[in-house]
C-alpha positions in Angstrom: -66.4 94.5 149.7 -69.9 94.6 151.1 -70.0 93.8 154.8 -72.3 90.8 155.8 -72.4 90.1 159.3 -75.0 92.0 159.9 -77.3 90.4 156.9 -79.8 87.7 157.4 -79.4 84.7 155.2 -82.2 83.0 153.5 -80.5 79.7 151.7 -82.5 77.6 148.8 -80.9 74.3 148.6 -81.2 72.6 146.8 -82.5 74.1 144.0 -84.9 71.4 142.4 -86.2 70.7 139.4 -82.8 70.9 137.7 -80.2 68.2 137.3 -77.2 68.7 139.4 -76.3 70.4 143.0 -76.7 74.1 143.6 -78.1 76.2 145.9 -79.0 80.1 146.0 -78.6 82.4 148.8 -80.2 85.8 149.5 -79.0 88.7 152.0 -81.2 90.8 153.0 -81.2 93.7 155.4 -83.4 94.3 159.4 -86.4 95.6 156.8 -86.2 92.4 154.6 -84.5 94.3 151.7 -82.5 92.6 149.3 -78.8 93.0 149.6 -77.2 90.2 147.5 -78.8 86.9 145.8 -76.4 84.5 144.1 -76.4 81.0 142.6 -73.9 78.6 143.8 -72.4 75.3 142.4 -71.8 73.5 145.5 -70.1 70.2 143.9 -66.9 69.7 141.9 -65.9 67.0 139.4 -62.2 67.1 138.3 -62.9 65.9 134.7 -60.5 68.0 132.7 -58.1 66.8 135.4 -58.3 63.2 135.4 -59.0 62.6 131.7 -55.4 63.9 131.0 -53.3 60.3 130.4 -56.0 58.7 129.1 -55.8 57.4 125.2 -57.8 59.6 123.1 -60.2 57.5 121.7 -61.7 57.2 125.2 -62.4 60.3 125.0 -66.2 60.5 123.6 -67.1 57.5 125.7 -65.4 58.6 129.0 -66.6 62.3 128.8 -70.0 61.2 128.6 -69.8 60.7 132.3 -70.3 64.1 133.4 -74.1 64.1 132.9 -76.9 61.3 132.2 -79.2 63.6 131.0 -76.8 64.9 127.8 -74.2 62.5 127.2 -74.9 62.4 123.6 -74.0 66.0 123.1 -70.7 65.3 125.3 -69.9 62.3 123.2 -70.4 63.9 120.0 -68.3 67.0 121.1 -65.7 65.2 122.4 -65.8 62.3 118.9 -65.9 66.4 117.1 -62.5 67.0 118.6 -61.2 63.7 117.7 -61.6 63.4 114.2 -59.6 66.3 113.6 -56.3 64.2 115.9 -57.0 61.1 113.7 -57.1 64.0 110.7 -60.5 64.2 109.8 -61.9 67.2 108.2 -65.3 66.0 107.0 -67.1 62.7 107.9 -68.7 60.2 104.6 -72.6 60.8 104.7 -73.1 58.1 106.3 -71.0 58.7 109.7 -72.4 62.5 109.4 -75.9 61.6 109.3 -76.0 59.0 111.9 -74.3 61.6 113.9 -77.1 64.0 113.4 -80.2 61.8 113.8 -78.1 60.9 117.5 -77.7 64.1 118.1 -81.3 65.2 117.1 -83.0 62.6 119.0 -81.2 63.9 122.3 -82.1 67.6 121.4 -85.9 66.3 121.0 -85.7 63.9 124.1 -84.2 66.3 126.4 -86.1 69.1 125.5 -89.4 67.1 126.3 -88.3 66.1 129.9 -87.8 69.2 131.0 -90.4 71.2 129.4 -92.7 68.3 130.8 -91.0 67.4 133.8 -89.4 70.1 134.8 -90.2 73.4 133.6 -94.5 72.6 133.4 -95.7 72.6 137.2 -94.8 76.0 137.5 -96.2 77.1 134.0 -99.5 74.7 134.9 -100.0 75.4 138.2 -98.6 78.9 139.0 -95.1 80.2 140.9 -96.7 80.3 144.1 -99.1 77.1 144.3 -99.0 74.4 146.8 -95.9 72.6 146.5 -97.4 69.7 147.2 -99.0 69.6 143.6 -96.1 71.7 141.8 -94.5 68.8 140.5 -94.6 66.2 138.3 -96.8 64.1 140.4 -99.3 66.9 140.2 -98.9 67.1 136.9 -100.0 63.7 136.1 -102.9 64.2 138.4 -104.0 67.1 136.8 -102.8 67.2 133.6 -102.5 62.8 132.6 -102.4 64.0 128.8 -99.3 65.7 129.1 -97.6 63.7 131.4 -98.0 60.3 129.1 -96.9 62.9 126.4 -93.7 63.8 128.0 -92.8 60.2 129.0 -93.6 59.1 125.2 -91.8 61.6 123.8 -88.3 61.5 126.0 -88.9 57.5 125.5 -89.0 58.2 121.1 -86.0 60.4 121.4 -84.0 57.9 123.6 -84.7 54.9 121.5 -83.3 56.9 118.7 -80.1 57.5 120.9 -79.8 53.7 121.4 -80.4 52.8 117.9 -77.7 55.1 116.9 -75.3 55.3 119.8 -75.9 51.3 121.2 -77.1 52.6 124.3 -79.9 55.1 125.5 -77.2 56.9 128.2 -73.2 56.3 127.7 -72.9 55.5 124.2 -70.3 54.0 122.2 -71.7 55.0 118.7 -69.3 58.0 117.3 -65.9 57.0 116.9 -62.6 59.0 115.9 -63.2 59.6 112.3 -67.0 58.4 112.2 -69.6 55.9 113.6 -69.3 52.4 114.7 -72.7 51.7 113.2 -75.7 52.6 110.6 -79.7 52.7 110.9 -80.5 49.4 109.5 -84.4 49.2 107.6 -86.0 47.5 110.5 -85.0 50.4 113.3 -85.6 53.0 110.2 -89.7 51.6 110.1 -90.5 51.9 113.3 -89.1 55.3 113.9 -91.5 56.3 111.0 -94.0 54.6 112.5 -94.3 56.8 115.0 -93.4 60.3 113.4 -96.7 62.0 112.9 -97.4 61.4 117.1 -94.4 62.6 117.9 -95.0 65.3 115.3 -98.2 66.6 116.2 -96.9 66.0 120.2 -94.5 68.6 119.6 -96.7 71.0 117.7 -98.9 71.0 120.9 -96.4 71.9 123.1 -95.2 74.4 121.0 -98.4 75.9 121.5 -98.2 75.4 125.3 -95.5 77.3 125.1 -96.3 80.4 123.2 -99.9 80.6 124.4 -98.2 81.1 128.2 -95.7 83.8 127.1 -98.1 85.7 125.4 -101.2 85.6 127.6 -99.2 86.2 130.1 -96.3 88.8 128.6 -97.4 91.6 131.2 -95.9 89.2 134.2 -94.2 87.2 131.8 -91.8 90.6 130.2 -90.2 91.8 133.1 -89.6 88.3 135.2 -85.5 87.7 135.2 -85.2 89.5 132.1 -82.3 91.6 130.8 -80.9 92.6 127.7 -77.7 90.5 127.1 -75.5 89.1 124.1 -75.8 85.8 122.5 -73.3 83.0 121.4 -74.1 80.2 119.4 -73.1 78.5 116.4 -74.5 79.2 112.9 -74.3 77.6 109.8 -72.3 79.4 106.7 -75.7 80.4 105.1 -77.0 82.1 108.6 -79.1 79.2 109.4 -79.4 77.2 112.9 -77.4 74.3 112.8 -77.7 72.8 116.4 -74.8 69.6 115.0 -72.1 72.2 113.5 -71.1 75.9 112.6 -69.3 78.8 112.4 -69.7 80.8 116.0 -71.7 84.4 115.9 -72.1 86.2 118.9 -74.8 89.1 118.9 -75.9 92.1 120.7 -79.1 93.3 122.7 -79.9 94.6 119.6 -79.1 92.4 117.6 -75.9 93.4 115.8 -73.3 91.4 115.2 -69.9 91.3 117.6 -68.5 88.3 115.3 -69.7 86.2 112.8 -68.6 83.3 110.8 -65.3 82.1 113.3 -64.3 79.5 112.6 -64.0 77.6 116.3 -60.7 76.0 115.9 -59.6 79.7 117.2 -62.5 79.6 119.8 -60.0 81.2 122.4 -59.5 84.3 120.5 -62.7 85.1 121.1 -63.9 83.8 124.2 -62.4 84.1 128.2 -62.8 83.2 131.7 -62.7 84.3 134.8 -63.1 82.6 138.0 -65.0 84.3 141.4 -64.4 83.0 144.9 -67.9 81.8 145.7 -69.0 79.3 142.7 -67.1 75.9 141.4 -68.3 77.5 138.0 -66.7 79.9 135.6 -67.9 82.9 134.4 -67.2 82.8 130.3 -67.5 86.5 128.6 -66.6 87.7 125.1 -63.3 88.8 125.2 -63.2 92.0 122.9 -65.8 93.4 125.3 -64.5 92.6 128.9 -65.6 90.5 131.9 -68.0 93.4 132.3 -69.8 94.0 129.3 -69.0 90.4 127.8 -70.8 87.9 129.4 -73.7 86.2 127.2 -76.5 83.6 127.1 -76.5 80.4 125.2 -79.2 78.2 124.7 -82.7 77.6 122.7 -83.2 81.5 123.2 -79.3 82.7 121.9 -80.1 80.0 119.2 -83.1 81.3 117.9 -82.1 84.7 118.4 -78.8 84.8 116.3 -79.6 82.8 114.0 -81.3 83.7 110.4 -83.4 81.6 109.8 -84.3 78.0 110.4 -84.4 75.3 107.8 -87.4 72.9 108.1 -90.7 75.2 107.4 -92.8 75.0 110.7 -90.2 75.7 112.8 -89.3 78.4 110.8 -92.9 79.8 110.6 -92.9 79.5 114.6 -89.5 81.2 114.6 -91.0 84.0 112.7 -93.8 84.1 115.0 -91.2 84.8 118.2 -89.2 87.2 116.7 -92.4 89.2 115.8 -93.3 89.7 119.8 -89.9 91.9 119.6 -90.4 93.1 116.0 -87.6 90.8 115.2 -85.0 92.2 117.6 -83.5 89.9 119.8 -85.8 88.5 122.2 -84.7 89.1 125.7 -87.3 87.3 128.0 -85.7 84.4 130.4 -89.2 83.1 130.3 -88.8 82.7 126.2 -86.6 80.2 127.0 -89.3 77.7 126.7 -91.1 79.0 124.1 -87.7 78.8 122.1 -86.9 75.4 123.7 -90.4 74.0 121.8 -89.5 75.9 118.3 -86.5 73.4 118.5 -88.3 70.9 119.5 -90.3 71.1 116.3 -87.0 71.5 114.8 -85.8 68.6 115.9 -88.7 65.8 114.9 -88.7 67.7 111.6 -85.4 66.8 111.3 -85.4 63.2 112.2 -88.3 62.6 109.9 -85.6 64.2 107.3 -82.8 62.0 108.0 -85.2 59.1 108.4 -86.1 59.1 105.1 -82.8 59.6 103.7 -80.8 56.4 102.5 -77.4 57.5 103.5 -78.4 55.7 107.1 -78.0 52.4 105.7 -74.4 52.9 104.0 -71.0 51.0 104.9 -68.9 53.5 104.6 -68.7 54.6 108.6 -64.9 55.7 109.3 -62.2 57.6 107.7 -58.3 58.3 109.0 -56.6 60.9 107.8 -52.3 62.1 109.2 -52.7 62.7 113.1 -52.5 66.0 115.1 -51.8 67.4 118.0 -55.1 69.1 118.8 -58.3 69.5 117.9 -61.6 71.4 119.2 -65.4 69.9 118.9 -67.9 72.1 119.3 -72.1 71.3 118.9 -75.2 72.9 120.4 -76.1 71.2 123.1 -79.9 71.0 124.3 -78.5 73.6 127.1 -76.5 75.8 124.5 -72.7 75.6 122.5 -70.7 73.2 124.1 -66.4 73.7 123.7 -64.4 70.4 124.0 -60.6 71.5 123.3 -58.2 68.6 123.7 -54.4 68.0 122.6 -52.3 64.9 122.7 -49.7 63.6 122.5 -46.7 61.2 120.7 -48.2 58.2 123.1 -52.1 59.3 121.8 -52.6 60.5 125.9 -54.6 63.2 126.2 -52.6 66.2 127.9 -55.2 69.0 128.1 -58.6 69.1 128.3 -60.9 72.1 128.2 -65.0 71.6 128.4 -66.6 75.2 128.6 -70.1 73.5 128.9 -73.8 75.4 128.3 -74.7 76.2 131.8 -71.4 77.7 132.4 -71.6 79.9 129.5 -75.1 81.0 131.2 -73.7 81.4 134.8 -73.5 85.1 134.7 -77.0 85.2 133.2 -78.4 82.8 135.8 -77.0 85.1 138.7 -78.6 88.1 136.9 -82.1 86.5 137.0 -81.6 85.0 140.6 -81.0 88.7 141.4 -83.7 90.6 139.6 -86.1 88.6 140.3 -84.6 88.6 144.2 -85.5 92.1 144.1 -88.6 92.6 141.9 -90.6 89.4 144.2 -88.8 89.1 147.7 -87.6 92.6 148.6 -89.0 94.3 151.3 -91.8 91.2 151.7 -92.5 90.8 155.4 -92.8 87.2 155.2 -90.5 85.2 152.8 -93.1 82.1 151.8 -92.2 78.8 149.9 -94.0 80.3 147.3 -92.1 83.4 146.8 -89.0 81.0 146.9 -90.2 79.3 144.3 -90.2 82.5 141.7 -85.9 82.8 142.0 -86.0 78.7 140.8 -88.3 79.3 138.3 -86.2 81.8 136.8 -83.0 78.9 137.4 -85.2 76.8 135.4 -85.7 78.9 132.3 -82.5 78.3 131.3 -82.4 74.0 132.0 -79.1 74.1 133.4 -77.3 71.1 133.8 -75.0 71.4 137.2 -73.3 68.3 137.2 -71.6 69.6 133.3 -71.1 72.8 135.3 -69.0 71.7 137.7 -65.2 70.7 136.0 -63.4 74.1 136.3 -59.7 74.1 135.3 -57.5 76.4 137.0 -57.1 78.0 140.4 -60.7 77.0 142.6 -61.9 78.5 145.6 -61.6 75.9 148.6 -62.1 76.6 151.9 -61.8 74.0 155.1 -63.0 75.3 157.9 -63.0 73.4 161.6 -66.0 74.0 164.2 -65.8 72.8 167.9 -69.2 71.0 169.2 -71.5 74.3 169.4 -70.9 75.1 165.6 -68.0 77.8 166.7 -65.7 78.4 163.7 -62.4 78.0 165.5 -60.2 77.5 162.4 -60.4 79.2 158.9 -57.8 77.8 155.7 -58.6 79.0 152.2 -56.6 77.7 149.4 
């Protein structure tokens, strides 16, 4: 264990520009060397705990409370799991489809904020600029097009959620066996009406995106990048399938460690371990180790594992990605965002799709089938494969709950970039600006992690209660 008292400690907190708590501390040495960098998940919410007792069809309404900016993909998750306990296998078209269009709506609303939001100030205005204008202030200042753009677009994407779910943040639309509701003619029309905007919106910050990463892939190459594995789900034909799939998980390279598994046996495949200094878990591919096993989920696992994509521009942008690494997997943190806007595309090409497909307007909405005693929902969430893993029991109370959520799946990576990029831009710098700060966030925010989902461990956590007297003296110490 690496001594610390000697260390100085520089502390980020919060991090910003990321939904949630955390903060990031660096050690470094008399001569400003880095010694350790870590990301930590300062906040805890018990909600595998306290869901246990509850009736499972609150389940995809009451799990939607971990987050408001991706309830939709805890809702559908969660209404996943519960259609296999009410002995559902597959939903009628119309329950499926309504699912989807939900579900692609959040993908194309939530990828919008924070590309826009979030994730722009720093690709707009540089790292190190004032921070004064690296926001989204600035960005409307500076940049008005893209800021009405990014409002426009998250507002499209959330009206879809509403139409489909009742409400634009906790939903009541899916059900246990299906929806509640279909797309009636009138909400159909004026989602069309607005298609080719939203359309030629996402086309341009597609562009945005690859335009940065390439012009820039000297800077852009080495910053928080590593080679790492991949998880996500697949469809049966190789294609990306951000609603439902088989789970692949791929190499640096590109080969295959699984394919095809089915997710109902998720924990044959996938582990985790728990480290004294983060309410977060540390997921990792269990037929390679806690070591060698950890991986990245996300836009860039998701366009990395999978073979193709199946609405034509995204597919020709896909192509376009994976020809920067001469179709190997893509490795740059910063790709994040370029990968983020290739589903972007995906996502309103998929809408117009299910928009213009008459299975929205049937009746047939729920099926029942002969109840079990456990089930597992799994989707792609705008942040990367999300695990909901519930059983019940005679009384229909829930009695276990596992969520292994999309930012906890990226946890190791995260601390990997926080660290590399630790010591590529703050090492040995004399002075330790805002600026230079700002580079360890901006890796953070590659990867749009939600905290708040983050933050639900089950099992043993680190707690630690410590009593100071009135000069800040540590006089007491219990950890549990």
């Amino acid at each position: 264990m690496q001594d610390t008292n000697d260390l100085k400690r520089v502390v980020i907190e919060p991090v910003t520009r990321v939904e949630g708590h955390g903060k990031v501390t660096i050690l470094l040495d008399e001569e400003n060397r880095v010694k350790q960098a870590r990301l930590h998940i300062v906040e805890f919410r018990g909600f595998e705990r306290f869901i246990q007792g509850r009736p499972y069809w609150e389940a995809p309404v009451l799990v939607q409370r971990l987050c408001g900016i991706c309830p939709v993909s805890h809702h559908l998750a969660a209404a996943k799991a519960m259609d296999l306990i009410v002995g559902v296998d597959t939903l009628t078209p119309t329950a499926e489809k309504i699912r989807r269009l939900m579900h692609y709506g959040q993908m194309f609303q939530s990828h919008a904020l924070h590309f826009f939001h979030l994730a722009s100030p720093d690709l707009l205005f540089g790292f190190g600029a004032d921070v004064a204008i690296r926001n989204v202030i600035g960005v409307a200042a500076k940049h008005a097009d893209l800021a009405v753009q990014g409002v426009m677009m998250r507002k499209y994407g959330q009206e879809i959620i509403k139409a489909t779910a009742g409400k634009k943040i906790h939903g009541t639309g899916a059900i246990p066996g299906g929806v509640n509701k279909n797309l009636s003619i009138a909400e159909r029309d004026s989602f069309l009406k607005d298609i080719d905007q939203m359309t030629d919106w996402a086309r341009g910050a597609l562009k945005i995106a690859k335009d940065y990463t390439i012009e820039n892939l000297e800077t852009v190459a080495p910053f928080g990048s590593f080679e790492s594995n991949h998880v996500s789900l697949v469809r049966e034909d190789g294609a990306m399938d951000l609603y439902h799939g088989n789970l692949r998980a791929i190499d640096a390279q590109g080969g295959k460690i699984f394919d095809q598994v089915n997710y109902q046996n998720y924990l044959d495949y996938i582990a985790e371990e728990v480290r004294d200094w983060s309410y977060m878990k540390f997921p990792f591919i269990k037929s390679l180790g806690s070591e060698d096993g950890w991986y990245r989920v996300g836009p860039l696992a998701r366009v990395n594992a999978c073979d193709f994509i199946d609405t034509p521009e995204a597919e020709a942008a896909r192509k376009e990605f994976m020809a920067v690494t001469e179709g190997k997997p893509n490795n740059l943190t910063m790709a994040y965002h370029w990968s983020r806007m290739i589903e972007t595309l995906h996502s309103i090409e998929k809408i117009r799709e299910l928009l213009e497909d008459s299975d929205l307007q049937g009746t047939d909405l729920v099926l029942k089938g002969d109840r079990r005693p456990e089930g597992v929902g799994l989707i792609e969430a705008p942040r990367g494969t999300l695990f909901h893993h519930y059983r019940v029991n005679e009384d229909d109370q829930v009695v276990m709950a596992n969520l292994i959520v999309s930012t906890t799946s990226n946890n190791e990576p995260m601390n990997r970039a926080v660290s590399k990029v630790a010591m590529d831009h703050i090492s040995g710098k004399a002075e330790i600006t805002e600026g230079l700060l700002n580079h360890i966030e901006v890796a953070i925010r590659a990867y749009d992690p939600c905290l708040s989902c983050a933050t639900h461990a089950l099992g043993k956590m680190p707690l630690v209660v410590r009593l100071v007297d009135h000069e800040g003296n540590e006089v007491a110490k219990k950890s549990t």
